[in-house]
DRENVEXLO-358454 format. One record per residue (C-alpha): residue in three letters; x, y, z negated. Coordinates in steps of 0.5 Angstrom, whole numbers, plus 500, padded with zeros to 3 digits. Layout:
BEGIN
  res  east  north   up
  Ala     X      Y    Z
...
***
This chain:
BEGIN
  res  east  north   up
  Unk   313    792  933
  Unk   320    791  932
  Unk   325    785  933
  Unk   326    784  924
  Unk   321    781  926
  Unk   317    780  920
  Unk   310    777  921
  Unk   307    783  916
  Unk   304    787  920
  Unk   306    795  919
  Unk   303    797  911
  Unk   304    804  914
  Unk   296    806  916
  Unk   294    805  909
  Unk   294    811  903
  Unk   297    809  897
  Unk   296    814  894
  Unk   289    812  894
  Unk   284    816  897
  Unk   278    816  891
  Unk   278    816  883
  Unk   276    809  880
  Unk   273    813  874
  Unk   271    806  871
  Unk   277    802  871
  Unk   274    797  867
  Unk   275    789  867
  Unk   268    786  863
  Unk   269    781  857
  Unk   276    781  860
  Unk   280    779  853
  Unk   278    774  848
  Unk   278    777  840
  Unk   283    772  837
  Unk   280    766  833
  Unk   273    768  835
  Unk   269    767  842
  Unk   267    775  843
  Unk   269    778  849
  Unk   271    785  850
  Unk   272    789  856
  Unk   279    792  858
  Unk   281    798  861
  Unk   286    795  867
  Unk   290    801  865
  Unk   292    799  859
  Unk   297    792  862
  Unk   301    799  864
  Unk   300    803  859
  Unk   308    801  856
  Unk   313    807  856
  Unk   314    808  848
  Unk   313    800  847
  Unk   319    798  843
  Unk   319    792  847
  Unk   320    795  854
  Unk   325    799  852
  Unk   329    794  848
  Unk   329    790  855
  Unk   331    797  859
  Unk   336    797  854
  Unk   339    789  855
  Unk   338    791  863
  Unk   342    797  863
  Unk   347    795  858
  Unk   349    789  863
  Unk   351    794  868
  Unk   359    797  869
  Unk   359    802  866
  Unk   360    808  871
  Unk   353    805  874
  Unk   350    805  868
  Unk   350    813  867
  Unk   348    813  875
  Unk   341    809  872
  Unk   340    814  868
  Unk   342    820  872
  Unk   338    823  876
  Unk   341    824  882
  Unk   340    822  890
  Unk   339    815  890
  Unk   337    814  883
  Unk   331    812  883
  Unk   332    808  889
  Unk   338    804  884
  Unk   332    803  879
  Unk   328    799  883
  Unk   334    794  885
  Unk   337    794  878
  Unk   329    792  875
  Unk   328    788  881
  Unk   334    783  880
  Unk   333    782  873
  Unk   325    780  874
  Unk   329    775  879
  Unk   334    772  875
  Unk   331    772  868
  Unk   323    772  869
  Unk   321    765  871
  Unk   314    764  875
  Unk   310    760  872
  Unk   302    759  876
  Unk   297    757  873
  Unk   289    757  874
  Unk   287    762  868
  Unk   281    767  868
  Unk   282    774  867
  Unk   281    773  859
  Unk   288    770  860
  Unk   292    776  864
  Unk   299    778  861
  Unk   301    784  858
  Unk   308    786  860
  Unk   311    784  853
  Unk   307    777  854
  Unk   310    775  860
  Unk   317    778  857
  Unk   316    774  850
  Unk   312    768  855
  Unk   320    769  860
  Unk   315    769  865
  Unk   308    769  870
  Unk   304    769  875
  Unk   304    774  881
  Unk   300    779  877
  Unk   303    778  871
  Unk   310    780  875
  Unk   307    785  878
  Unk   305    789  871
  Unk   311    787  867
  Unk   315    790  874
  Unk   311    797  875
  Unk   311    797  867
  Unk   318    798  868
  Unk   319    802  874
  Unk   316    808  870
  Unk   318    805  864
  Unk   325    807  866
  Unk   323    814  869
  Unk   320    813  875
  Unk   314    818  876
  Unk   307    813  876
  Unk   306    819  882
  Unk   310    814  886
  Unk   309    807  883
  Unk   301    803  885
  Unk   299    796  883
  Unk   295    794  889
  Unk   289    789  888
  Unk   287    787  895
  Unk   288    781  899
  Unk   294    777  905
  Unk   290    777  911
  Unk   291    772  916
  Unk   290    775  923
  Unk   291    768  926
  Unk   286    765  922
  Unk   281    770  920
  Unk   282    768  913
  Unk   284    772  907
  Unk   288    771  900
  Unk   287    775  894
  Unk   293    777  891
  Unk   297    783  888
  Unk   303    787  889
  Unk   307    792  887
  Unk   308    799  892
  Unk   314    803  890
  Unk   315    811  895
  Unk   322    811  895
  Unk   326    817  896
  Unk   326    816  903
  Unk   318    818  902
  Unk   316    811  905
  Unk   313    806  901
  Unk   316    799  901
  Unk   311    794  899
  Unk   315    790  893
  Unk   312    783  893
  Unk   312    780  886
  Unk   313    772  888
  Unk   319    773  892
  Unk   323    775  886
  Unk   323    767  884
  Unk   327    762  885
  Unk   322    758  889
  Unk   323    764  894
  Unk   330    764  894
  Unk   330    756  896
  Unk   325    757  901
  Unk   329    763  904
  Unk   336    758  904
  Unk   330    754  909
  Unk   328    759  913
  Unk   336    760  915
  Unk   337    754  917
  Unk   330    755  922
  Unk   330    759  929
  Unk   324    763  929
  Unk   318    760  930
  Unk   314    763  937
  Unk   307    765  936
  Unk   307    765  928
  Unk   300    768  925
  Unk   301    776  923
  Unk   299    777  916
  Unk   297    783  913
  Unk   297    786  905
  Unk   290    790  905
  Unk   289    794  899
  Unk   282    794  896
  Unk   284    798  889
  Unk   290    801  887
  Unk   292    804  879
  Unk   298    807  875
  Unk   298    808  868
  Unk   294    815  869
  Unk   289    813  874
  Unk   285    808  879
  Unk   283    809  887
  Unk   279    806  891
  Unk   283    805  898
  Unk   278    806  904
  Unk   278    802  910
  Unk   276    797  907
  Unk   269    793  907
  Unk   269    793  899
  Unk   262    796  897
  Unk   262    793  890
  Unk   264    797  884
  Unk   271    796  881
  Unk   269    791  875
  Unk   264    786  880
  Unk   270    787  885
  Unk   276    784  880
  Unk   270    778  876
  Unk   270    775  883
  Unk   277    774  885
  Unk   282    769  884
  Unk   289    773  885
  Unk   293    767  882
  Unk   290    761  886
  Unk   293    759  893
  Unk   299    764  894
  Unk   305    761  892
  Unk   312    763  892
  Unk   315    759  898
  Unk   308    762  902
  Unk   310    769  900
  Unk   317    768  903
  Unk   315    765  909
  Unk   310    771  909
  Unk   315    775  909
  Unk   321    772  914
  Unk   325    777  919
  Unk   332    777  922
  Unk   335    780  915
  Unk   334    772  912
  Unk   338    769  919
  Unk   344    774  919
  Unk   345    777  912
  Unk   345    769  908
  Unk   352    773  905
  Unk   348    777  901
  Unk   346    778  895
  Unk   338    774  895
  Unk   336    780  892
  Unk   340    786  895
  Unk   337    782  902
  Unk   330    782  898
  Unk   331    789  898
  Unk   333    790  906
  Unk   327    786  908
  Unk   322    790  904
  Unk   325    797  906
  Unk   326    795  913
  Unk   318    793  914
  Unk   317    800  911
  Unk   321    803  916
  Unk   317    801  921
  Unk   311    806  918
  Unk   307    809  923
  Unk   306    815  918
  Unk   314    816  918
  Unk   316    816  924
  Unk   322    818  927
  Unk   324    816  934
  Unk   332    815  934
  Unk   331    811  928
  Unk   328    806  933
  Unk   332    808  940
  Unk   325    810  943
  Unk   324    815  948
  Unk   331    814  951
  Unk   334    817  944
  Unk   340    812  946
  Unk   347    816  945
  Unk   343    819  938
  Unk   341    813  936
  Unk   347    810  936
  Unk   350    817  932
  Unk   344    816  926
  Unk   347    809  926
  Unk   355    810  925
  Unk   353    816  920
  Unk   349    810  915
  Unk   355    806  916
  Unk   359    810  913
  Unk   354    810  906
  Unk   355    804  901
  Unk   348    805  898
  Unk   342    800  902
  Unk   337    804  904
  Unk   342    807  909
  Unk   345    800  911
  Unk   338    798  912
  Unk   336    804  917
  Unk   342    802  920
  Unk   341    795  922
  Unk   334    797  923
  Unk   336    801  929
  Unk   342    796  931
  Unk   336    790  932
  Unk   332    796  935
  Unk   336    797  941
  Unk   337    791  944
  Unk   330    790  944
  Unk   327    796  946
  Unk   332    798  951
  Unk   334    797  958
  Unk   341    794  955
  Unk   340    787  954
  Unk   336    787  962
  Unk   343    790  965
  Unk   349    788  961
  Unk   354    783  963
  Unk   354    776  958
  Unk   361    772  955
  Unk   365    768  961
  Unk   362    761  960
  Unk   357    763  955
  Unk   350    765  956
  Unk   350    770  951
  Unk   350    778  952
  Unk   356    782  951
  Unk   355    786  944
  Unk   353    794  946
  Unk   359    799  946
  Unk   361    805  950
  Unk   367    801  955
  Unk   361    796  957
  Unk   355    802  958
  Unk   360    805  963
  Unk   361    799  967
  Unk   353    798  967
  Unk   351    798  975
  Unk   344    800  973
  Unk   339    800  979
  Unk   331    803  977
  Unk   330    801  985
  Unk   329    794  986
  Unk   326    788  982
  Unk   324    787  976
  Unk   326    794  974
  Unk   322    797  980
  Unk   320    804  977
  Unk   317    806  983
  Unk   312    800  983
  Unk   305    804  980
  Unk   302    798  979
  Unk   307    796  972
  Unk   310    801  970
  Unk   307    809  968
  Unk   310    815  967
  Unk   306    821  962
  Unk   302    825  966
  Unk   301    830  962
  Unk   308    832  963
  Unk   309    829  969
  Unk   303    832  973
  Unk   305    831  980
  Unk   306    824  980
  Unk   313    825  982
  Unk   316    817  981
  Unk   322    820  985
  Unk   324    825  980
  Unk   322    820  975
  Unk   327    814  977
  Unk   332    820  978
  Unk   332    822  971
  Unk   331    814  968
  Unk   337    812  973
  Unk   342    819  970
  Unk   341    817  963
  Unk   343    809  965
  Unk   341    805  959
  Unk   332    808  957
  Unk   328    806  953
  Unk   320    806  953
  Unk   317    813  951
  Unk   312    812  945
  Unk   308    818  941
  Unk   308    823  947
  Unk   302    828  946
  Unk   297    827  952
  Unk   300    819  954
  Unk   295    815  956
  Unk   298    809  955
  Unk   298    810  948
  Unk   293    805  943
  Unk   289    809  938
  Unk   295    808  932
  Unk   300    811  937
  Unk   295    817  938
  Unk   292    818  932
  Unk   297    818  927
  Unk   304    817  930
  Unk   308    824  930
  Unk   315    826  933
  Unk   319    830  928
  Unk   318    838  931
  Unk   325    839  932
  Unk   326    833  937
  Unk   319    836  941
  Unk   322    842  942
  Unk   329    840  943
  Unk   330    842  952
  Unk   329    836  956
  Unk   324    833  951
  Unk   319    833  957
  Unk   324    829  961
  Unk   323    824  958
  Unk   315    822  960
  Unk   319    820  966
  Unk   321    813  962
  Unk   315    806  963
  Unk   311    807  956
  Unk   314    803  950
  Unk   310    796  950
  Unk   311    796  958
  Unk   319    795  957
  Unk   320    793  950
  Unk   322    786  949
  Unk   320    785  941
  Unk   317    779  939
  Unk   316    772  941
  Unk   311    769  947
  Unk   304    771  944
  Unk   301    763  944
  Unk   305    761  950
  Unk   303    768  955
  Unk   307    774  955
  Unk   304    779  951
  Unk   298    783  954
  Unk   301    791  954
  Unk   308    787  957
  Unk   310    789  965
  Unk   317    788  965
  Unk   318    780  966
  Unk   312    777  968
  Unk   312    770  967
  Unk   312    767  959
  Unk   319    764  962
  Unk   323    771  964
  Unk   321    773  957
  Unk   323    768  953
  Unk   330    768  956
  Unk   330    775  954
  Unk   327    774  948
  Unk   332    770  946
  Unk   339    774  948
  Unk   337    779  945
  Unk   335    776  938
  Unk   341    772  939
  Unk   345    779  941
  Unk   342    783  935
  Unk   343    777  931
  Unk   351    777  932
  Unk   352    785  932
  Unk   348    786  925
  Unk   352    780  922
  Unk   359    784  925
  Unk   356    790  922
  Unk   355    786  915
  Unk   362    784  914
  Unk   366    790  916
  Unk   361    795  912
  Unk   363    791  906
  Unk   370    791  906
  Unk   369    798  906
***
């Protein structure tokens, strides 16, 4: 979890790629033949199936031509950053020309992309075919474009909306869930909203659970699922375009990126929002990209070096990370706050150097075994003296997380997170067993239905925690949006 606190649970435990061939991606008496009542079946394939369509390629053309000249040969290009440019581009065009329209149709009634094209608009999954459509049409490998069928899960209240949606594996080689309903005007209005909104504590988690995945070459079968029926029995019985409106999407979807980047572009904002939540891919992990296992001084070097980038997916990863330290380090518990005013003093190196850090006394007693843990893989003795020694030198820590042998990690820490080699075999790396385990000490997300969340150590009463809760979202707040304005001038 991490404090862009957006209440979709992570999409990185999934395997887009899919994991087993549909051989039969047949929808049963899915069209009507014009002027008569029979029925025919359809391969599910053929929405996609639309890279030689003159029509597809003349609105390419009409896209690519609304840019600056000097971008469209970038658009076109396949250099570093290309494909990456492509989504944005198709994104912001399916969002200013492309209007949703709902409905309540059976399948007989989906859309090809030049029906929605023709039609100036759809719904959810008419957008997510003429969006995928698109993307490949445009060069992009169908290797890393998905149209998803699956359901949004609400874990709050065990209920479940069909739905579809677009998975895109960007350059980064993470994939990024492209939410067809919040490129609509009716998103962007609920998002202007919810700037105007403090986050809600305790909101429901919501989770895209994929049943079936397609491309233009092929379908799968996503396992971990409870699906048992064929794919045709599976699609006759859903109801993807009910119950899952544009404003639902957006609140789905709300993060610290809607309350602190309203100067940005709706889409390019979109954008940040989307890969951000891939960022926090369990399959992709990368512990100075989240200022975990103490990787502070280094965190804060990844960040400058993306600042200085133009492109999102490095400004992305930047404020990520910036949202990233105040919830996951000791910074916010020590640092100094604003004469007069009840708010934290923004992170820099001048401040740090004044922090009189104390691992010792209370509520930050490493030494007290009953709160906070070390790794005894590393740490065999159970030295706490040379534990809090380390914690104290290296002044501003964060939790440990992923360690090899740790405990105190959940079973999707243990099975799949993996600390990249470099940084395991790096010296000192076993010193950092010493720091409490991440969710002891992290300060990520609101209070859980009015309590402290369960694995939390630090602050035990539900009013502590929220007190930090809040400066440090304030705090992370005002430092994105600071970053925000001056990466823009430059």
């Amino acid at each position: 979890m991490c404090m862009t606190l957006s209440n979709v649970i992570t999409t990185g435990k999934w395997n887009w790629e899919g994991d087993e061939i549909v051989h039969n991606p047949v929808i049963d008496s899915a069209r009507k033949v014009p002027g008569t009542k029979m029925k025919y079946n359809i391969d599910i394939r053929e929405f996609l199936l639309t890279r030689d369509n003159a029509v597809i390629g003349n609105l390419l053309t009409e896209i690519i031509e609304s840019l600056p000249v000097e971008r469209r040969f970038f658009f076109l290009s396949r250099r570093k950053g290309a494909f990456d440019y492509r989504v944005q581009v198709i994104s912001s065009w399916l969002f200013r020309k492309f209007s949703y329209i709902p409905g309540t149709r059976k399948f007989d009634y989906w859309l090809f992309p030049d029906e929605t094209i023709t039609k100036g608009g759809g719904d959810c999954e008419d957008r997510a075919f003429l969006l995928a459509a698109l993307l490949l049409a445009s060069g992009i490998s169908g290797y890393v474009v998905r149209v998803v069928l699956g359901k949004l899960y609400n874990a709050k209240t065990k209920r479940s909306r069909d739905h579809v949606w677009v998975m895109y594996r960007n350059e980064d080689g993470r994939w990024m869930c492209l939410e067809p309903l919040l490129l609509t005007n009716q998103a962007e209005r609920e998002s202007r909203k919810i700037r105007r909104r403090k986050p809600a504590g305790g909101t429901a988690q919501y989770e895209y659970i994929p049943y079936f995945a397609f491309n233009d070459a092929h379908m799968w079968r996503i396992s971990s699922n409870t699906v048992e029926a064929t794919f045709s029995d599976y699609v006759l019985d859903r109801k993807f375009w009910q119950n899952f409106q544009p404003e639902f999407a957006t609140s789905v979807h709300n993060t610290l990126f809607d309350l602190t980047l309203g100067k940005m572009d709706y889409v390019d904002r979109w954008y940040v929002k989307t890969y951000s939540l891939a960022l926090d891919s369990i399959l992709s992990y990368d512990p100075r990209e989240h200022f975990d296992n103490g990787y502070i001084d280094e965190g804060w070097r990844l960040v400058e070096e993306r600042l200085k980038k133009k492109d999102l997916n490095s400004f992305t990863c930047a404020v990520h990370a910036v949202a990233d330290f105040y919830a996951h380090t000791s910074y916010a518990h020590f640092a100094p706050k604003e004469r007069g005013r009840n708010r934290l003093v923004l992170y820099k190196d001048s401040v740090v150097n004044t922090l009189g850090t104390d691992y010792r006394s209370e509520p930050f007693n490493l030494a007290d075994e009953s709160r906070f843990t070390v790794n005894p893989y590393h740490y065999k003795s159970g030295d706490r003296k040379k534990a809090i020694t380390y914690c104290e030198k290296k002044k501003i820590i964060s939790g440990r997380f992923a360690q090899k042998g740790d405990p105190s990690q959940g079973f999707l820490e243990k099975t799949f997170v993996y600390i990249p080699y470099q940084l395991r075999k790096a010296r000192g790396f076993e010193d950092r067993a010493a720091l409490p385990h991440h969710n002891e000490i992290a300060v990520d997300k609101p209070l859980e239905n009015g309590a402290v969340p369960a694995d939390h150590k630090l602050y035990r009463t539900p009013a502590e925690y929220k007190d930090q809760f809040n400066l440090r979202f304030e705090a992370a707040k005002r430092h994105i949006q600071q970053v925000y304005d001056e990466w823009r001038k430059t």
